[in-house]
C-alpha positions in Angstrom: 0.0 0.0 0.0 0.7 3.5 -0.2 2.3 5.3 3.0 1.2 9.0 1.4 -2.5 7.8 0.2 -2.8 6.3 4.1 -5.1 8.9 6.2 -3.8 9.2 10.0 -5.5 8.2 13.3 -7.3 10.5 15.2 -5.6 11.8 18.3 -7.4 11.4 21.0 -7.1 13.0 24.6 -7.6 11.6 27.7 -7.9 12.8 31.0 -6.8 16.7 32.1 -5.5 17.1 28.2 -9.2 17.1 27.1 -10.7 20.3 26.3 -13.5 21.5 28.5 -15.9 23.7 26.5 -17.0 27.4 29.1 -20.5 25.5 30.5 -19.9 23.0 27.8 -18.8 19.1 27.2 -15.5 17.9 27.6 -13.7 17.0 24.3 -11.1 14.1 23.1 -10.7 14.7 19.5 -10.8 16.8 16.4 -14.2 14.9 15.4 -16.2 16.2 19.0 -14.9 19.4 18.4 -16.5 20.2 15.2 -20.1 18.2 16.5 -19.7 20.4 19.2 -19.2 23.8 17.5 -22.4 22.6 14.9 -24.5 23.4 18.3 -22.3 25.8 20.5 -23.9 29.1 21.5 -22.0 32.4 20.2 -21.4 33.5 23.9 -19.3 30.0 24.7 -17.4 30.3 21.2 -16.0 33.9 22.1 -15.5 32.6 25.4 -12.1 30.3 24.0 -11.5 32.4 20.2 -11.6 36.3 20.5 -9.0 39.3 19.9 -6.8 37.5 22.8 -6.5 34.4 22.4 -8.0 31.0 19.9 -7.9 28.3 22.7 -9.1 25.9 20.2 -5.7 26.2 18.0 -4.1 26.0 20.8 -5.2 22.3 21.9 -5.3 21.3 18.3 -2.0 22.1 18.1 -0.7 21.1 21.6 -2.5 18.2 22.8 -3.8 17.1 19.1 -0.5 17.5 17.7 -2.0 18.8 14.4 0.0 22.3 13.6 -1.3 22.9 10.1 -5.2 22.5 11.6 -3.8 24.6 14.0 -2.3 27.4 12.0 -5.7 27.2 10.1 -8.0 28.0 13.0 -5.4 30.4 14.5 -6.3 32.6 11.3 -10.4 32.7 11.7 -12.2 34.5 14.5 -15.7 32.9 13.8 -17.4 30.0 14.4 -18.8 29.2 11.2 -15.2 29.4 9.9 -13.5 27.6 12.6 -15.9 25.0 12.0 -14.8 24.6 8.1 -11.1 24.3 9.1 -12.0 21.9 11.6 -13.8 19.7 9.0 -11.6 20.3 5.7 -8.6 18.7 8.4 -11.3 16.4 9.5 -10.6 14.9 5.7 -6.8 13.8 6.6 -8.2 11.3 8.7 -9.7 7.7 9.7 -11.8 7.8 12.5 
């Protein structure tokens, strides 16, 4: 087979590394975060991505270990883009 047409596991974290949505769920992967953002209310979304800070390209990035889905969200303020970027990297994997 291969190696470069092979799509790559989703990273899943456990435990403290998991990312606990502002009055929300607690997320493992790439794949909750964008089921999650589909039904998150604007006030928890600006709660983790505004003018200071993206704390969701942070975790994808840091716990995830994904830095170009990373760099992608760090670039988009909204949820409706944050959202595409989490499902066009979403594509690059086998879940």
């Amino acid at each position: 087979m291969f190696d470069w047409l092979m799509k790559k596991s989703l990273t899943k974290a456990e435990g403290n590394r998991r990312f606990w949505v502002w009055q929300g769920p607690a997320l493992k992967d790439l794949k909750e975060l964008g089921k999650t953002l589909r039904t998150m209310k604007d006030e928890q979304f600006r709660h983790h991505v505004n003018s200071e800070k993206n704390d969701f390209a942070k975790w994808v990035g840091e716990v995830l270990q994904d830095p170009d889905c990373a760099r992608a969200l760090a670039k988009v303020k909204t949820k409706t883009k944050t959202l595409e970027k989490v499902e066009d990297a979403l594509k690059n994997y086998s879940y």
